[in-house]
N, C-alpha and C positions, 0 to 999 in steps of 0.2 A: 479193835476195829475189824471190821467184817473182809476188810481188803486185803489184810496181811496175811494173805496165802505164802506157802509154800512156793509159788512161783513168783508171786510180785517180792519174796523178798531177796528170790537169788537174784531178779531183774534188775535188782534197787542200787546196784554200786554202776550199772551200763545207764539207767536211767539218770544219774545223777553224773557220769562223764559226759552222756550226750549229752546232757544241757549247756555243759560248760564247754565243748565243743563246739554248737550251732553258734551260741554266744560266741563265743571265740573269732570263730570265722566273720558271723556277722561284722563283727566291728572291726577284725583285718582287712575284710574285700569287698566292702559295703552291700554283700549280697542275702537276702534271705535267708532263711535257715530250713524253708520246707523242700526245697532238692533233695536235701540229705536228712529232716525231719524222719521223709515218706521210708523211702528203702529202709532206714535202721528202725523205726516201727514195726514195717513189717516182717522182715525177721526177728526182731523181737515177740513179735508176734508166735512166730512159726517156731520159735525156740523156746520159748516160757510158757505158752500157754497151749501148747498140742491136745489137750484135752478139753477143755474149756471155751476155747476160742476157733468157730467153726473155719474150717480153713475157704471157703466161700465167701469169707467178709473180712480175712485179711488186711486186703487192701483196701477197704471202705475204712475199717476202725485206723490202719495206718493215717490217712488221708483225714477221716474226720477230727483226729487227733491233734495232728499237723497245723489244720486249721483254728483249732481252739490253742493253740501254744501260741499261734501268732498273734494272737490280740492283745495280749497286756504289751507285747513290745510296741505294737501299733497303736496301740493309746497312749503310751508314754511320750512315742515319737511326736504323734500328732498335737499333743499339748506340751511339747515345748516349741514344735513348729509354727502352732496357730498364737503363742507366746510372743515367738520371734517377728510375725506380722509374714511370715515368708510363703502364705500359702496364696497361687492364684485361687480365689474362690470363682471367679470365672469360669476359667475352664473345669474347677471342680464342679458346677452347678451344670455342665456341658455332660460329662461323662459320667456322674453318679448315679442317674437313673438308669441310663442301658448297664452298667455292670451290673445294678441289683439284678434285674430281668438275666442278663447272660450267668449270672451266679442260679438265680432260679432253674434256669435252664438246665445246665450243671446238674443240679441235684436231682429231676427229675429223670438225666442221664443214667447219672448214676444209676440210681434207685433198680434202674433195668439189668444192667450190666453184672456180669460175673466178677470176679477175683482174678480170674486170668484176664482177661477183657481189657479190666481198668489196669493191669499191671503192664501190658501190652502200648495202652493209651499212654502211663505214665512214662515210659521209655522211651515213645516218641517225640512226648515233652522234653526230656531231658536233653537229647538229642538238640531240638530246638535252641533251650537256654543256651548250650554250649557253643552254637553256631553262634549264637548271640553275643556269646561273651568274647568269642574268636575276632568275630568281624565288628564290633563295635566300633562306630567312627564318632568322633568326637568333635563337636560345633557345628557347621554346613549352613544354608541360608534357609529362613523361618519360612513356614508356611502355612498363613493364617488360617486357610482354608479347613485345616487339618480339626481347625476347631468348631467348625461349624456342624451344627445338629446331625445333619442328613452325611456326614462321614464320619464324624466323630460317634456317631450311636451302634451304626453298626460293626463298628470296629470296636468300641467299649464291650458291646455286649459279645465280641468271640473272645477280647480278653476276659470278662468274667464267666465263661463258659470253661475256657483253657483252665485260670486260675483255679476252679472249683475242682476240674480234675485231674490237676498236675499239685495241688494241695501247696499255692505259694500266694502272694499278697500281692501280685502282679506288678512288684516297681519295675522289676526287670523289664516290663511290655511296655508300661507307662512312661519312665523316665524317656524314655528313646523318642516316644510317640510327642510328649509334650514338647521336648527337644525340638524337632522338628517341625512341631505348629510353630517354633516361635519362641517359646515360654524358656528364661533364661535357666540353665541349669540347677543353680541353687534351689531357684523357684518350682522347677520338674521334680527335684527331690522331694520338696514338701510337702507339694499337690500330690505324688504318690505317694508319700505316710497316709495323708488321710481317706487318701481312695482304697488304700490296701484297708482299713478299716470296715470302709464301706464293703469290702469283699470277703474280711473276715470273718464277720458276727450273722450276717445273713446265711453264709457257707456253714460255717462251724451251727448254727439253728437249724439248718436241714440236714446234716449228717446224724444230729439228735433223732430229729422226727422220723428218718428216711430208717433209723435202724431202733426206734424205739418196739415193730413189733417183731423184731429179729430175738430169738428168746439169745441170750450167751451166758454162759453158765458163770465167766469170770468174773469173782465179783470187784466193784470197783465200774463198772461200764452204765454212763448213761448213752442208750441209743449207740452209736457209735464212735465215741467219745471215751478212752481210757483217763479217768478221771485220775485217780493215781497217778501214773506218768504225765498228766498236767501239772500235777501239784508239785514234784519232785523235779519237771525240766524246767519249768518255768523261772523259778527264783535262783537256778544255776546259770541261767542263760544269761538272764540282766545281768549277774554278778560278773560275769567273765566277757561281758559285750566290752567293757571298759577296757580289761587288756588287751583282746583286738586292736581296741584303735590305737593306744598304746605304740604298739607294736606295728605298726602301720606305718608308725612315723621314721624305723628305723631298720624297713624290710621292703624287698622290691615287689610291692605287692602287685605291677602290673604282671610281673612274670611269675606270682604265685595266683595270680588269675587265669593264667592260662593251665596252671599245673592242676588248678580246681574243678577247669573245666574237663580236662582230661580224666581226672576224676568222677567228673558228669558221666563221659561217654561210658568208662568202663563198668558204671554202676547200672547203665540204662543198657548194656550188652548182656549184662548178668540175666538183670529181669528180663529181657528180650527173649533171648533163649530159655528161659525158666519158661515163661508165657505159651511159647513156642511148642515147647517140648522137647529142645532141641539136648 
């Protein structure tokens, strides 16, 4: 096969730990997997493929990558969710349309933006999550309003603006959000499975087109899409998401949530200063 360079195949034992790491973690801290997706991409990137892989699109192929890894978890999720009966389609038929538009957004962001730019943007993201996961309050009283079109729209579409260039499925933005309209927990979970759907197949669709006429010499790349490392994190990820939860049952995962987020920070100081030029 045309892909099995010289570089994809010393890649091939990190691409197939980090699968079983995002998995891992997924199903320990019930969090995403594109935080840590993006960063270990793109020095993957900057280490396997220095020839090949323009260093200007780095963090586009990072990011566009990120975002196509996240869909088969997010289809899987959402059809045992939409199984379970557990999804409000309510408030999903409230917020699905402005994330397409805010994902659009996104990609047309992109599309302008340097390697250092978006690495710059992605840092402050991380930053974010981290606060997020610091100060997460848990229950408080519902506020219906939160689901109403004319606040719900434009707040959907800076989540799917963030999510498209922070390269995550947005439950982190949504559960809290739906929380807060109202919507009981369980239920905030589900409705974010199938919203991160919504957020990942239109994102992962323009990271194709946005880098389809970017020429990149490595082969294996649709657009911006490392197709290879799709194939190889993906089926590591599901396998190992089981032990996560596993493992969740018998670990204090609220205090390794804090230790993950500190993790966040120090990965988004790296890039920071990388970005910088510090």
């Amino acid at each position: 096969m045309d892909f099995l360079t010289s570089d994809f195949l010393m890649a091939l034992p990190i691409f197939i730990g980090l699968g079983c790491f995002v998995g891992f973690i997924a199903g320990l801290l019930g969090v995403g997997g594109g935080a840590v997706l993006v960063p270990a991409l793109y020095y993957i990137g900057h280490r396997f493929y220095p020839d090949s892989l323009p260093p200007e699109v780095l963090m586009h192929t990072a990011l566009g990558t990120a975002m196509a890894i996240i869909i088969p978890t997010g289809l899987s999720s959402t059809r045992a969710q939409i199984k379970r009966g557990a999804v409000d389609w309510a408030a999903f038929k409230v917020l699905a349309p402005a994330l397409v538009l805010g994902v659009g957004i996104g990609i047309f962001v992109v599309s302008g933006l340097k390697s250092s730019q978006l690495q710059f943007i992605f840092s402050i993201g991380l930053y974010v999550l981290a606060a997020l996961i610091f100060f997460k309050k848990e229950g408080g009283e519902g506020h219906p309003v939160l689901l109403k079109w004319f606040v719900a729209s434009p707040v959907a579409a800076l989540v799917g603006i963030f999510s498209t260039l922070v390269g995550i499925g947005g439950a982190t933005l949504n559960v809290p959000y739906l929380s807060r309209a109202g919507v009981t927990l369980h239920r905030a979970i589900a409705t974010s499975s199938v919203l991160g759907v919504v957020i990942s197949i239109p994102a992962a669709l323009g990271y194709v087109l946005i880098g389809a006429p970017i020429k990149i010499d490595a082969q294996g790349f649709i657009g911006f899409v490392n197709v290879p490392a799709w194939v190889l994190i993906v089926p590591f990820s599901v396998l190992c998401a089981p032990l996560g939860v596993k493992a969740s049952h018998a670990m204090p995962v609220k205090k390794l949530k804090y230790v993950f987020a500190i993790l966040l920070i120090l990965i988004a100081s790296k890039m920071l200063f990388e970005a910088l030029g510090i």
